[in-house]
DSSP file (Angstrom, degrees, kcal/mol; ACC not computed):
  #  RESIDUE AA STRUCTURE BP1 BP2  ACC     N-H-->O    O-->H-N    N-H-->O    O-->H-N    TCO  KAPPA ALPHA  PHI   PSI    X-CA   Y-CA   Z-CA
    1    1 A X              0   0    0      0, 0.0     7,-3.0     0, 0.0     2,-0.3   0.000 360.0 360.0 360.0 125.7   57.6 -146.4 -144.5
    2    2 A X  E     -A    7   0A   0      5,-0.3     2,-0.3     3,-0.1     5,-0.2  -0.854 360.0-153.1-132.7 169.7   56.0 -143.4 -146.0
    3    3 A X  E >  S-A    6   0A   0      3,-5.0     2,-2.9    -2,-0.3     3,-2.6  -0.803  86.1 -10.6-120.4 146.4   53.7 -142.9 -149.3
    4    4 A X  T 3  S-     0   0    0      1,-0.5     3,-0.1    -2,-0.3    -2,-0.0   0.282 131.4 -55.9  68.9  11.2   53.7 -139.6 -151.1
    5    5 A X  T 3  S+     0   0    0     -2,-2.9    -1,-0.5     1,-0.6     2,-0.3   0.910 122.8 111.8 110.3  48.6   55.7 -138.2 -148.0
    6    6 A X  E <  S-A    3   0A   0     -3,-2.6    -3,-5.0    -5,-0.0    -1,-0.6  -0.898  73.1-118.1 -83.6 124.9   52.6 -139.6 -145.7
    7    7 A X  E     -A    2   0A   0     -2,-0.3     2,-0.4    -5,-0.2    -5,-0.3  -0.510  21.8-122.9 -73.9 165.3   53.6 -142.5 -143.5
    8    8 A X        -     0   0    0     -7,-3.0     2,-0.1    -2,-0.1    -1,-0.1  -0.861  15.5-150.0-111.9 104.6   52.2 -145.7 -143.9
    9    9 A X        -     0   0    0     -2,-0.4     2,-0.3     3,-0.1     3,-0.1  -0.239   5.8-156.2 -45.7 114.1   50.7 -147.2 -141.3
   10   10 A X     >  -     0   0    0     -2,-0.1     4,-0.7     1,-0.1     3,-0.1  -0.665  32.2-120.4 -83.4 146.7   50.6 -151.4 -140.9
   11   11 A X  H >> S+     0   0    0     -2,-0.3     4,-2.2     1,-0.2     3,-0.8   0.873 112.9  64.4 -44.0 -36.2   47.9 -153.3 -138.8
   12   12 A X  H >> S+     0   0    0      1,-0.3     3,-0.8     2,-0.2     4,-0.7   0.976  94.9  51.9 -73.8 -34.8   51.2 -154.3 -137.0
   13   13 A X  H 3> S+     0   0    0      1,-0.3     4,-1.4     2,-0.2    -1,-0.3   0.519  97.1  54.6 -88.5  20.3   51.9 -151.7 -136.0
   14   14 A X  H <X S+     0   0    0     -3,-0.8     4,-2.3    -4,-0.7    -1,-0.3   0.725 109.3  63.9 -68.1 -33.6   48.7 -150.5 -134.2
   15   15 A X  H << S+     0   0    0     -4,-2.2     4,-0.5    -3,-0.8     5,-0.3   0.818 105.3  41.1 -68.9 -99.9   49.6 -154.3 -132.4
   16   16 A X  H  X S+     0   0    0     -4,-0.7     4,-2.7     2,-0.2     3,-0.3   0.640 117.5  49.4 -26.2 -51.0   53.0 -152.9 -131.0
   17   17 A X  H >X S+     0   0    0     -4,-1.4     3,-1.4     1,-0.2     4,-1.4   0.866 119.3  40.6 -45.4 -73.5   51.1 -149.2 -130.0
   18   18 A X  H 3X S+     0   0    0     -4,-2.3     4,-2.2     1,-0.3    -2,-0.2   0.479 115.6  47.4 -49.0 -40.2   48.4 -151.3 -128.4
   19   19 A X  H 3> S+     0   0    0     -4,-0.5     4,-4.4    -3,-0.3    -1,-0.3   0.904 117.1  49.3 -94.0 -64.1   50.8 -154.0 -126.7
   20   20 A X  H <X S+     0   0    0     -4,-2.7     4,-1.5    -3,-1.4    -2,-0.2   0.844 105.0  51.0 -43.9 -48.0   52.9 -151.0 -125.5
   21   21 A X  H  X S+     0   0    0     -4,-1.4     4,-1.3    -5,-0.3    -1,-0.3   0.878 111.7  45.5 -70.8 -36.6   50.5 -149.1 -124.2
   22   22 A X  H  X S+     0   0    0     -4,-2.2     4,-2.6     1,-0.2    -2,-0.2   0.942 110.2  61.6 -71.5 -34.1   49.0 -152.2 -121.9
   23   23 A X  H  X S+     0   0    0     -4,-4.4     4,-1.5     2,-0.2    -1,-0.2   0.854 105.0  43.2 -73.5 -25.2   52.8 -153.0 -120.9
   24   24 A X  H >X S+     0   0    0     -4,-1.5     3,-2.1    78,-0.2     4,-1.7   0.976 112.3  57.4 -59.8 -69.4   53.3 -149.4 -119.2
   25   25 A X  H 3X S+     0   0    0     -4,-1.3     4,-2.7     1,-0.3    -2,-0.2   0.757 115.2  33.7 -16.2 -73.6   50.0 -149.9 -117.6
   26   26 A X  H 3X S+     0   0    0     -4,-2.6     4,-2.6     1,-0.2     5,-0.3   0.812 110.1  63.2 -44.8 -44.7   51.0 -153.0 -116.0
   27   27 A X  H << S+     0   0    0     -3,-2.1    -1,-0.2    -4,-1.5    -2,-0.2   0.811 102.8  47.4 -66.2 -34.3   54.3 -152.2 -115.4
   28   28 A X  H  X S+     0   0    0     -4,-1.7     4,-2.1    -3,-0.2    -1,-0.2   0.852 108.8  60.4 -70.4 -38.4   53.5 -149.4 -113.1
   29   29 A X  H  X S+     0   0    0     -4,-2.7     4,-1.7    -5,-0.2    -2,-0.2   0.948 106.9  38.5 -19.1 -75.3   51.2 -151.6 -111.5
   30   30 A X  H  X>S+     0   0    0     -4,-2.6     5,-1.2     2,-0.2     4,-0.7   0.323 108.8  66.0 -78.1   6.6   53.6 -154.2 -110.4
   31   31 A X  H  45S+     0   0    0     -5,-0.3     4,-0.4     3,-0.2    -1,-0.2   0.819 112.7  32.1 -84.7 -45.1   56.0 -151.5 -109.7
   32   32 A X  H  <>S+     0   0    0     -4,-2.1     5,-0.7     2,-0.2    -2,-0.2   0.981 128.8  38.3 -57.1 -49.6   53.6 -150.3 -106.9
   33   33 A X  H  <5S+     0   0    0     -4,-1.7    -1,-0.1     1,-0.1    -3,-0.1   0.902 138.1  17.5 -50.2 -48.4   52.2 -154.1 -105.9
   34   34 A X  T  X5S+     0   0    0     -4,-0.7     4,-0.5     2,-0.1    -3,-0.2   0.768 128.5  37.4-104.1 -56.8   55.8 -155.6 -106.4
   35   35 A X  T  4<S+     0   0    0     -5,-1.2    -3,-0.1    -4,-0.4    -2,-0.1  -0.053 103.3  72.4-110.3  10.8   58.7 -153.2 -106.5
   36   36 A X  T >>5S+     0   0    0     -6,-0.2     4,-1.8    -4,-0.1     3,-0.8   0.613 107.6  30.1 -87.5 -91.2   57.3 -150.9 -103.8
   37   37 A X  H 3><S+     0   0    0     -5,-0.7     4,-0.9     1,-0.3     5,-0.2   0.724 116.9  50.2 -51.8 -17.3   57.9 -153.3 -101.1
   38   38 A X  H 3X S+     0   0    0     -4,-0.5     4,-0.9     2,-0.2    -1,-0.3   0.784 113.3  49.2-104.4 -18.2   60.7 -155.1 -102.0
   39   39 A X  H <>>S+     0   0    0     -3,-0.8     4,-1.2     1,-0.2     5,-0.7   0.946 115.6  53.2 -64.6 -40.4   62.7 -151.3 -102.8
   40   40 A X  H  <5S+     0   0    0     -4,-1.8     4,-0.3     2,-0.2    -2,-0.2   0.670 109.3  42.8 -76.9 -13.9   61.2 -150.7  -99.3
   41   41 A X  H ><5S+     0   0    0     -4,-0.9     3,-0.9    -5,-0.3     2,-0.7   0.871 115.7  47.1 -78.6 -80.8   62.8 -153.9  -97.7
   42   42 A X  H 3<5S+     0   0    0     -4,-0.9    -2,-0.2     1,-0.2    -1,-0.2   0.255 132.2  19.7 -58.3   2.2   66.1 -153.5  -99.3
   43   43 A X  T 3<5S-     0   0    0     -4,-1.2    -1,-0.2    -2,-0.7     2,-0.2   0.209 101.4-119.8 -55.5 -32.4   66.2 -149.6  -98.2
   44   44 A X    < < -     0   0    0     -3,-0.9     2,-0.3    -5,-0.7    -1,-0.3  -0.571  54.9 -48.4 113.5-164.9   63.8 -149.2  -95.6
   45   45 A X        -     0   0    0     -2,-0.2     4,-0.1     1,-0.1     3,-0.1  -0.773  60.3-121.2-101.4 159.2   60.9 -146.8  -96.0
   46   46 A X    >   -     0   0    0     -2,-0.3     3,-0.9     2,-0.1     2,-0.5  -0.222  52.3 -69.3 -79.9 175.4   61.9 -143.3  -97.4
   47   47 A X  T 3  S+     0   0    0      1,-0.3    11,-0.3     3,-0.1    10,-0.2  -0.661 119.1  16.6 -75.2 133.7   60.8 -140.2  -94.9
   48   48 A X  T 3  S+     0   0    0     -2,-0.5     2,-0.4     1,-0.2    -1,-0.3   0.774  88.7 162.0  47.9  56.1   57.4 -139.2  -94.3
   49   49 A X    <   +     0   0    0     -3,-0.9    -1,-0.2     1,-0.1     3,-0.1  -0.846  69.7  28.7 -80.6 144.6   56.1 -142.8  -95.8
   50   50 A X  S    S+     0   0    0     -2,-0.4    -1,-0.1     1,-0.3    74,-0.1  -0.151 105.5 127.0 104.9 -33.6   52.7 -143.7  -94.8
   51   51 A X  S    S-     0   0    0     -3,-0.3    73,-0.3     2,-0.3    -1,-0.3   0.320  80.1-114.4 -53.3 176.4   52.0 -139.6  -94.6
   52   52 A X  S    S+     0   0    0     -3,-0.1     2,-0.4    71,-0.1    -1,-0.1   0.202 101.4  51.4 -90.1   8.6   49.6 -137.5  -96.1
   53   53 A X  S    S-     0   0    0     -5,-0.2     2,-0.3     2,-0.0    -2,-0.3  -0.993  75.9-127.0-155.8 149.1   52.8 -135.7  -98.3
   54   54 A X        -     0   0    0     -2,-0.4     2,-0.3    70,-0.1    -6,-0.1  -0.625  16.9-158.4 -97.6 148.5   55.5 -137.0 -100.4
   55   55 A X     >  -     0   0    0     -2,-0.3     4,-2.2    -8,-0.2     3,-0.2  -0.777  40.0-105.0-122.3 163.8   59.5 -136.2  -99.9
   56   56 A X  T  4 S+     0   0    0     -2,-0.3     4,-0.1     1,-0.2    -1,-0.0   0.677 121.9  61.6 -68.6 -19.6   62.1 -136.5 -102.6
   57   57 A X  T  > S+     0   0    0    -10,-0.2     4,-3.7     2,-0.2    -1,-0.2   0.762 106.3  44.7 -24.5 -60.5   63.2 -139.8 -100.6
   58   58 A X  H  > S+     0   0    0    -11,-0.3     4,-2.7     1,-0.2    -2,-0.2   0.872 110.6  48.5 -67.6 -58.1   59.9 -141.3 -101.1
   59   59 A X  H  X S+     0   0    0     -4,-2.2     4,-1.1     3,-0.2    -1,-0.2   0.630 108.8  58.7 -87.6   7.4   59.3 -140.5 -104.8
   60   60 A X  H  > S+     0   0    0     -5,-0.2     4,-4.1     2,-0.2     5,-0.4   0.882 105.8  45.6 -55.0 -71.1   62.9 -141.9 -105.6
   61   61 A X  H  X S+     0   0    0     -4,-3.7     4,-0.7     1,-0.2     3,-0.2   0.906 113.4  51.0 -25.8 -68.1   62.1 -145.4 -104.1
   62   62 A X  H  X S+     0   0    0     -4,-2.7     4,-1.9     2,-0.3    -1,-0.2   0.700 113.4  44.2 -79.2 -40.9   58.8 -145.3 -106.1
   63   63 A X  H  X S+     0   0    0     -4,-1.1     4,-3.5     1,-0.3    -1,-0.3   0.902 119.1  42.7 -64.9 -41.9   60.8 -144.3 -109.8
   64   64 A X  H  X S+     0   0    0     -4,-4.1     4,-1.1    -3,-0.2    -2,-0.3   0.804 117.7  51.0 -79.4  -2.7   63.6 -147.0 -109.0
   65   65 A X  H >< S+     0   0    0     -4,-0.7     3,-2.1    -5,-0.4     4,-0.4   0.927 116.5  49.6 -89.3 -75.1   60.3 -149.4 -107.9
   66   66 A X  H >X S+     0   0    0     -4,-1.9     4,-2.0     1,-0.3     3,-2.0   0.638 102.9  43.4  52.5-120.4   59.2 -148.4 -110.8
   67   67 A X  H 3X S+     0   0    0     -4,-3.5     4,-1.1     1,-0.2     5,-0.4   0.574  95.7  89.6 -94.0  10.8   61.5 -148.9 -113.4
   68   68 A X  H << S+     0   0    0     -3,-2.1    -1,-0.2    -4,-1.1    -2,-0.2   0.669 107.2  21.2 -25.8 -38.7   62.3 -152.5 -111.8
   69   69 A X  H <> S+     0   0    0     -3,-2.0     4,-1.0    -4,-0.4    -2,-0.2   0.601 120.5  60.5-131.5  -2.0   59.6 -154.0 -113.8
   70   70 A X  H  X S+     0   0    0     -4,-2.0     4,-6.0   -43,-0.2     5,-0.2   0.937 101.6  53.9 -72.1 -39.4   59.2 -151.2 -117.0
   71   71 A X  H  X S+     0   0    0     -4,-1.1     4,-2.4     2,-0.2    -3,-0.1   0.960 118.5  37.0 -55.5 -54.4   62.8 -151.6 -118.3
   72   72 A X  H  > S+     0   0    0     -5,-0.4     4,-1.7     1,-0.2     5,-0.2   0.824 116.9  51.6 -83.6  -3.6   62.1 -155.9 -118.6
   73   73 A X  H  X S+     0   0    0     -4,-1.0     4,-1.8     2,-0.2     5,-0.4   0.952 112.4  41.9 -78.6 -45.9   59.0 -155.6 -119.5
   74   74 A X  H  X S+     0   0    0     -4,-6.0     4,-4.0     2,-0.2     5,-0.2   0.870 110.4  53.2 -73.6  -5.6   59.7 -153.5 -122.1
   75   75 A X  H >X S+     0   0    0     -4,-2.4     4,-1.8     2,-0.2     3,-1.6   0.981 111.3  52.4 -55.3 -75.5   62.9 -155.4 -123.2
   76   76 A X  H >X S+     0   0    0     -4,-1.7     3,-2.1     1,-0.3     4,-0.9   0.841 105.4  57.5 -62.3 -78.5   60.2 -158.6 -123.3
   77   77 A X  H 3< S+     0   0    0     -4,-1.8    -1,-0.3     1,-0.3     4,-0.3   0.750 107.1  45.2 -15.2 -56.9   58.0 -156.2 -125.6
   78   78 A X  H X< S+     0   0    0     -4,-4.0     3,-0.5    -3,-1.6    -1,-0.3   0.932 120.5  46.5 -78.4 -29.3   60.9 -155.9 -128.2
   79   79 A X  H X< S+     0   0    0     -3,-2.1     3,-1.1    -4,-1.8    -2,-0.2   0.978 112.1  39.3 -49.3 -62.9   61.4 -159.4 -127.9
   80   80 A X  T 3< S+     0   0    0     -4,-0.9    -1,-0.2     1,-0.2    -2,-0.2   0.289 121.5  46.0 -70.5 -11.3   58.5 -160.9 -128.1
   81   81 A X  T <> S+     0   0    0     -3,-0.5     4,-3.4    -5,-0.5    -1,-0.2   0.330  80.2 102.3-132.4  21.2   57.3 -158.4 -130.9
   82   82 A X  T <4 S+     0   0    0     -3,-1.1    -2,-0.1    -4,-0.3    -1,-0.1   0.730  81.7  42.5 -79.7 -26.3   60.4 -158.7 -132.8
   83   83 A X  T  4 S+     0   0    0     -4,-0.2     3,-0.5     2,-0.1     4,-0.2   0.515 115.8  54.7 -82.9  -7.9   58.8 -161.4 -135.8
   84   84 A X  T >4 S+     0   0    0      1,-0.3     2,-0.7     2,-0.1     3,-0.6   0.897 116.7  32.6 -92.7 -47.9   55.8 -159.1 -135.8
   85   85 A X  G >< S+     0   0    0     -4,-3.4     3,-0.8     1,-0.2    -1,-0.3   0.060  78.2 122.6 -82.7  47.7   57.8 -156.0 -136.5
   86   86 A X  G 3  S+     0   0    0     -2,-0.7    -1,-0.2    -3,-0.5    -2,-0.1   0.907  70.8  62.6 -83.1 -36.3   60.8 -157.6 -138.8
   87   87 A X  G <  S+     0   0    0     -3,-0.6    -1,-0.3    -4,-0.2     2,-0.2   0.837  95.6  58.2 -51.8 -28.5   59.8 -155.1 -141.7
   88   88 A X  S <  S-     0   0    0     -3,-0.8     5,-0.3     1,-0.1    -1,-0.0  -0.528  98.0 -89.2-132.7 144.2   60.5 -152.0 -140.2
   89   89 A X    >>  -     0   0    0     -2,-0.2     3,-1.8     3,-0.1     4,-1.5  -0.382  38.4-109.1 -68.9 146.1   64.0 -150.8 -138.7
   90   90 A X  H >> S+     0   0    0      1,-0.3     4,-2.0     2,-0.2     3,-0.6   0.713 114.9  40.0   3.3 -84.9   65.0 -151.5 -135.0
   91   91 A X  H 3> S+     0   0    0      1,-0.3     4,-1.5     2,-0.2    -1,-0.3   0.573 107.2  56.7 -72.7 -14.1   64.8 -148.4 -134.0
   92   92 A X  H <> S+     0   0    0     -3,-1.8     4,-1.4     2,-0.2    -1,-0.3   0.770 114.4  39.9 -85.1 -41.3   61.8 -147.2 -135.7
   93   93 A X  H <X S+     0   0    0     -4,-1.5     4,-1.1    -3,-0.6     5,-0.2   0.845 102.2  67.9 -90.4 -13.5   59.5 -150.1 -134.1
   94   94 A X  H >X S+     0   0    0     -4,-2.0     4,-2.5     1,-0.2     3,-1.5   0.949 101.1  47.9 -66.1 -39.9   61.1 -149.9 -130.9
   95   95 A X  H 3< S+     0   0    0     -4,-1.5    -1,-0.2     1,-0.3    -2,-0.2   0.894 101.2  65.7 -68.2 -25.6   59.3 -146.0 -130.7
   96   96 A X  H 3< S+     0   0    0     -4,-1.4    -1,-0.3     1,-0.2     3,-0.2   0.757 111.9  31.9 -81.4  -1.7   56.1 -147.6 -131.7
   97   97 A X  H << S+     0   0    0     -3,-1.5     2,-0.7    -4,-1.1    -2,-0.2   0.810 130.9  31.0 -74.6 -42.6   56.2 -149.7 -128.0
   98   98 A X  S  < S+     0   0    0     -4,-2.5    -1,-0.3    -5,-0.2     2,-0.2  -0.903  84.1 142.5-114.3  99.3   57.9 -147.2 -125.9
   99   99 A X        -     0   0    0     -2,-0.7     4,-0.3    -3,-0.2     5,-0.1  -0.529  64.6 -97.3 -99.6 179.4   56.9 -143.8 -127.2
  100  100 A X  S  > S+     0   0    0     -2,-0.2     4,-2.2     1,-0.2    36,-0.1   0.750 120.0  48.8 -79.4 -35.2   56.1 -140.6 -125.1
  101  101 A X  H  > S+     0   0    0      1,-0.2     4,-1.6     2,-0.2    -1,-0.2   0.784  96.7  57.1-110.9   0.3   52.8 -141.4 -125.3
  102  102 A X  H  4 S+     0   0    0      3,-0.2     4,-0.3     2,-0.2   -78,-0.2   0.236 108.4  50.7  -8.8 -45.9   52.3 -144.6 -124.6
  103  103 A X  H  > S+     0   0    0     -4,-0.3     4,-1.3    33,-0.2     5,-0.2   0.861 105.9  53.9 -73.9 -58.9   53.8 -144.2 -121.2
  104  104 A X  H  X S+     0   0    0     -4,-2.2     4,-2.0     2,-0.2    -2,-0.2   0.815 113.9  37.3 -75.8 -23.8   52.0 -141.4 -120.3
  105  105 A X  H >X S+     0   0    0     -4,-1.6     4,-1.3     2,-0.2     3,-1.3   0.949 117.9  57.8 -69.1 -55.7   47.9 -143.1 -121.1
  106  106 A X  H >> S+     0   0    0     -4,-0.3     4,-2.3     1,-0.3     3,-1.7   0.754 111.3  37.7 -58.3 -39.2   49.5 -146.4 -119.7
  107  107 A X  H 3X S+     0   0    0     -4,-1.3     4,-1.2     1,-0.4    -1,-0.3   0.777 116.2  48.7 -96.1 -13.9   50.3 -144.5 -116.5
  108  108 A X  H << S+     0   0    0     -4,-2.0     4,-0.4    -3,-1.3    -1,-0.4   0.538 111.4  55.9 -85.6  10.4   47.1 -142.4 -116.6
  109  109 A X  H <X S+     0   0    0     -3,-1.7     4,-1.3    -4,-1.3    -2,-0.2   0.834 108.0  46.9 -40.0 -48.6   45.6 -146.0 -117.1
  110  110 A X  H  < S+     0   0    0     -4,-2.3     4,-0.5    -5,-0.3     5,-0.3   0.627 113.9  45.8 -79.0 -22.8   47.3 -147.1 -114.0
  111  111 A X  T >X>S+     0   0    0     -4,-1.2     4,-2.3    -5,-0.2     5,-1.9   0.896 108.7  52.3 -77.5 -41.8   46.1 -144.1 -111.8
  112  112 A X  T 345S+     0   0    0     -4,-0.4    -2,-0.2     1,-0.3    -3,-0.1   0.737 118.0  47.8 -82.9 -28.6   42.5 -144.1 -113.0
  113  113 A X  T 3<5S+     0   0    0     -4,-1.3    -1,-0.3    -5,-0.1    -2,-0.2   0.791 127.4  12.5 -92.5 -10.2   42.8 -148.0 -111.8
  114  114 A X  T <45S+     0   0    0     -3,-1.2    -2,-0.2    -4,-0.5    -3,-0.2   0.745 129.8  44.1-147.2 -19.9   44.4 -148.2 -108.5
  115  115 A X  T  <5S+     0   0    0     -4,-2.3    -3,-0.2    -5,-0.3     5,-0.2   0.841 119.5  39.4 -85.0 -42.7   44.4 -144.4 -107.1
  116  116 A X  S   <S+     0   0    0     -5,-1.9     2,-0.2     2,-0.1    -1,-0.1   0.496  96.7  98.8 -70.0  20.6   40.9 -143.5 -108.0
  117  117 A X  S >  S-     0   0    0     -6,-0.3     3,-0.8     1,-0.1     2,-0.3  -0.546  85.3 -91.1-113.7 177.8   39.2 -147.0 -107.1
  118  118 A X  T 3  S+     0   0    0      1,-0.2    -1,-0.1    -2,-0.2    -2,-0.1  -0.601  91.2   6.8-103.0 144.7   37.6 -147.3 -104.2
  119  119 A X  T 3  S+     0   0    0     -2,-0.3     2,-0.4     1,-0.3    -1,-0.2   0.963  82.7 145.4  39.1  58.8   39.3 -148.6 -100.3
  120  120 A X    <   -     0   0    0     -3,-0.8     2,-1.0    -5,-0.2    -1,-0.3  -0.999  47.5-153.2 -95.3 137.2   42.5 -148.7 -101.6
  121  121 A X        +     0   0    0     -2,-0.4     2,-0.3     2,-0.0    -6,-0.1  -0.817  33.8 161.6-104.1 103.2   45.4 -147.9  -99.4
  122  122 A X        -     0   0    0     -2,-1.0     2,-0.6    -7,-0.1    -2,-0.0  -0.850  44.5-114.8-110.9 147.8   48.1 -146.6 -102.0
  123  123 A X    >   -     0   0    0     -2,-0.3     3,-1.2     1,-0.1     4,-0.2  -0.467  22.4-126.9 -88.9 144.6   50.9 -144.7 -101.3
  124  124 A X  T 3  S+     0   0    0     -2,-0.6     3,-0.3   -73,-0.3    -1,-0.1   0.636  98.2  66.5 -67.6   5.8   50.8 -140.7 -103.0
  125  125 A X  T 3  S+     0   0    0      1,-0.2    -1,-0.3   -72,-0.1   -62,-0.1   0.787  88.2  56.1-104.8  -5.5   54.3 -141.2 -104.6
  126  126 A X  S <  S+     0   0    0     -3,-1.2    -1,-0.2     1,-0.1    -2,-0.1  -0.488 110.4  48.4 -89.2  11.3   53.7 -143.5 -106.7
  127  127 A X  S    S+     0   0    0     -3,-0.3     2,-0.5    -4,-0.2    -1,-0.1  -0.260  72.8 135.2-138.9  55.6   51.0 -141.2 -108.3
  128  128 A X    >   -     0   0    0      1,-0.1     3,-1.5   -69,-0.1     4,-0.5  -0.923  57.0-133.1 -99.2 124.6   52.7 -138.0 -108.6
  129  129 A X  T 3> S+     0   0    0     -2,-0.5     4,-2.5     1,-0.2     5,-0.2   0.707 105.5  65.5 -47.7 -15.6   52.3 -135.9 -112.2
  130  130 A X  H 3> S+     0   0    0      1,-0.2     4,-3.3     2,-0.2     5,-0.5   0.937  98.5  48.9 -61.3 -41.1   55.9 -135.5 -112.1
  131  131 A X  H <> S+     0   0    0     -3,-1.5     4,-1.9     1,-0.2    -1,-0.2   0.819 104.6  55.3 -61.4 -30.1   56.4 -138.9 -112.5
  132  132 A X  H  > S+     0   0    0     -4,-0.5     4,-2.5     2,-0.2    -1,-0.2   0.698 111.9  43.2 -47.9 -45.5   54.3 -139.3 -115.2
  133  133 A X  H  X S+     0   0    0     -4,-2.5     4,-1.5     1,-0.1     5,-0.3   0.920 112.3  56.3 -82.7 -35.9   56.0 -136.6 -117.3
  134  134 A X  H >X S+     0   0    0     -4,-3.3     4,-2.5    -5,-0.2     3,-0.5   0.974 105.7  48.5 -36.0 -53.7   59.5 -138.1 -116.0
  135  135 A X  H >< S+     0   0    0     -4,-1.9     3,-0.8    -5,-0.5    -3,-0.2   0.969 112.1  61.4 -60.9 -59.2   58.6 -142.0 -117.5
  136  136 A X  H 3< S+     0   0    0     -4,-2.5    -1,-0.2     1,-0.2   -32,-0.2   0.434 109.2  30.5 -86.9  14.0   57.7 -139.9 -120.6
  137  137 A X  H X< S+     0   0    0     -4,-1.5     3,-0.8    -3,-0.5    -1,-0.2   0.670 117.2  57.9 -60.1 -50.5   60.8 -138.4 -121.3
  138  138 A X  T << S+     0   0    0     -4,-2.5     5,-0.4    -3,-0.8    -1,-0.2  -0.167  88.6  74.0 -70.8  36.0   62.4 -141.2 -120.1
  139  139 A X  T 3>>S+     0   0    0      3,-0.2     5,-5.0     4,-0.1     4,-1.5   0.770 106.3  40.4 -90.7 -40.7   60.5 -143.6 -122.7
  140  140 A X  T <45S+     0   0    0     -3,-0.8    -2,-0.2     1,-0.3    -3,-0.1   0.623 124.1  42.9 -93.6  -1.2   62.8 -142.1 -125.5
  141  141 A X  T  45S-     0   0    0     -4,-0.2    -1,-0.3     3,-0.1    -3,-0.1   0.539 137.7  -5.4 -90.2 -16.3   65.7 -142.2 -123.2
  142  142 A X  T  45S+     0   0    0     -3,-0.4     4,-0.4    -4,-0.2    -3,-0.2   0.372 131.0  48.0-175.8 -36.7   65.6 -145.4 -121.3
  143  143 A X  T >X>S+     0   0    0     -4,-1.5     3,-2.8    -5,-0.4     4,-2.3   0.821 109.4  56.6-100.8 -59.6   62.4 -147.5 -122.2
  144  144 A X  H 3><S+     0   0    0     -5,-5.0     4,-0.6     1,-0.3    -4,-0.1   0.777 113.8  41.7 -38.2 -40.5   62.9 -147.0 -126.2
  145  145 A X  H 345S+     0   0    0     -6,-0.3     4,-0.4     2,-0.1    -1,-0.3   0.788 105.7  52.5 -56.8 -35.2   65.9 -148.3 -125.9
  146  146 A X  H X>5S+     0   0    0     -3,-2.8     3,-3.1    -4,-0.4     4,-1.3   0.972 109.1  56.4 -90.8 -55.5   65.6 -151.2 -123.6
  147  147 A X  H 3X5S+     0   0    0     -4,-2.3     4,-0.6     1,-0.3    -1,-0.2   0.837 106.8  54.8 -64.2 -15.7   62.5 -152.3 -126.2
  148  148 A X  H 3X<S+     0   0    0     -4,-0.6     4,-1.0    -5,-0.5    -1,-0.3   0.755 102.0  59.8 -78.3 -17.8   65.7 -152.0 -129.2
  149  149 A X  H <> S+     0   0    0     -3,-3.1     4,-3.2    -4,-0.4    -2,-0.2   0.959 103.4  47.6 -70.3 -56.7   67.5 -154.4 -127.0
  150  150 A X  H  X S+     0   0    0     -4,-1.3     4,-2.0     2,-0.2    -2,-0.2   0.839 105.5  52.6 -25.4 -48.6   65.0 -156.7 -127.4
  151  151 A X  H  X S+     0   0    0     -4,-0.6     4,-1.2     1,-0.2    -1,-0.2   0.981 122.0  37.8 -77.5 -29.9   64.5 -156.6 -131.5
  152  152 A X  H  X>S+     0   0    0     -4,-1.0     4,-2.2     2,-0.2     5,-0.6   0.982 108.7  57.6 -75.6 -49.8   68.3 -157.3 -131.7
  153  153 A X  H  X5S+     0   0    0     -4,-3.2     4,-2.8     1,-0.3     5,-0.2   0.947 118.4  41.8 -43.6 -58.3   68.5 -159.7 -128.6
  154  154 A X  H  X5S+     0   0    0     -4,-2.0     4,-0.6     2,-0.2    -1,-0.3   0.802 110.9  49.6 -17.8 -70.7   65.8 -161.5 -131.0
  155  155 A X  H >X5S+     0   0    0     -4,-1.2     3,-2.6    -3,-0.4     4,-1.7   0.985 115.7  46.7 -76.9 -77.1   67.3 -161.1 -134.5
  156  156 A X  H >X>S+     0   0    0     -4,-2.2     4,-2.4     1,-0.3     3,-2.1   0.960 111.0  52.0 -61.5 -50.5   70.7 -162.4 -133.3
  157  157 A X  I 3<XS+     0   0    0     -4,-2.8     6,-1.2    -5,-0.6     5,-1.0   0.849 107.2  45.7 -66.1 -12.9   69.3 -165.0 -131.7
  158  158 A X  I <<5S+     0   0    0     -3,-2.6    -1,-0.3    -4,-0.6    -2,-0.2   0.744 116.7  56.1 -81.0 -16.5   67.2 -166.4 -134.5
  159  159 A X  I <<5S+     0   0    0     -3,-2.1    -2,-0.2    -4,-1.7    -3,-0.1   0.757 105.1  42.4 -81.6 -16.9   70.4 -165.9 -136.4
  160  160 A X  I  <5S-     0   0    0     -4,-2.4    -1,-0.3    -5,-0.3    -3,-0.2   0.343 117.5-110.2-108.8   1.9   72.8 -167.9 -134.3
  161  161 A X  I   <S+     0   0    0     -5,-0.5    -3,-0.2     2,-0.0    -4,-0.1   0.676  72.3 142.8  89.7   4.7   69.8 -170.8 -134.1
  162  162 A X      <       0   0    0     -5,-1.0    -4,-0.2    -6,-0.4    -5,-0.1   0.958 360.0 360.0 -51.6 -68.8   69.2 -169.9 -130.0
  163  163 A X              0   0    0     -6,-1.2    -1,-0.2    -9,-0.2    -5,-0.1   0.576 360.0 360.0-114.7 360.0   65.6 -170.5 -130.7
């Protein structure tokens, strides 16, 4: 929505930045708590794990651990925030949950909580900067989407009476 060729900004949609930004945060969390170990059961552990240096093995696991819990959470994000954004086109609220930047504070949320805090043992792939600019590339590639699966999944489903 623009004004005099200035967009215009809604209160909702500072709620979808804000919403977005704690769901990267989280999601990178549980990728480490959650999706660490269970990528490491169902693969083993990658080479040098447990070391003081990361292998391309290692930060592979940790991107598919990962994007185990960012892709449904953000899918539940475009769901779940699909009556709040109904003005504004699909694709257009889907960037204001998964944007570039969005990813990239939630995931320096998620370092500045669980690798700088104190007696944790975390493993150093899952805090590499590459990864950080990888999720945010992939936001408009891969997360941005999956939150447009959501506003539709929604919209048909209020349409056909699902919920």
């Amino acid at each position: 929505m623009t004004t005099n060729g200035r967009p215009q900004y809604l209160p909702t949609d500072f709620a979808a930045f804000g919403v977005g930004l704690v769901a990267a945060g989280a999601s990178f969390a549980l990728g480490l708590v959650g999706g660490g170990p269970l990528i490491r059961r169902l693969f083993g552990p990658p080479l040098g794990f447990g070391e003081d240096y990361t292998t391309w093995q290692g930060v592979a696991q940790a991107i598919i651990a990962q994007a185990l819990f960012l892709i449904p959470v953000f899918v539940f994000c475009g769901y779940s925030l699909g009556k709040l954004l109904s003005p504004r086109p699909d694709w257009s609220a889907a960037l204001l949950i998964a944007n570039p930047v969005n990813v990239f504070c939630g995931y320096w949320l998620y370092y500045e909580l669980f690798y700088t805090g104190r007696n944790l043992q975390v493993e150093l792939l899952y805090f590499r900067t590459s990864s950080a600019v990888f999720w945010s590339l992939m936001s408009l590639v891969l997360l941005a989407p999956a939150a447009c699966g959501g506003l539709r999944f929604r919209r048909r489903a209020i349409r056909f009476h699902v919920l």
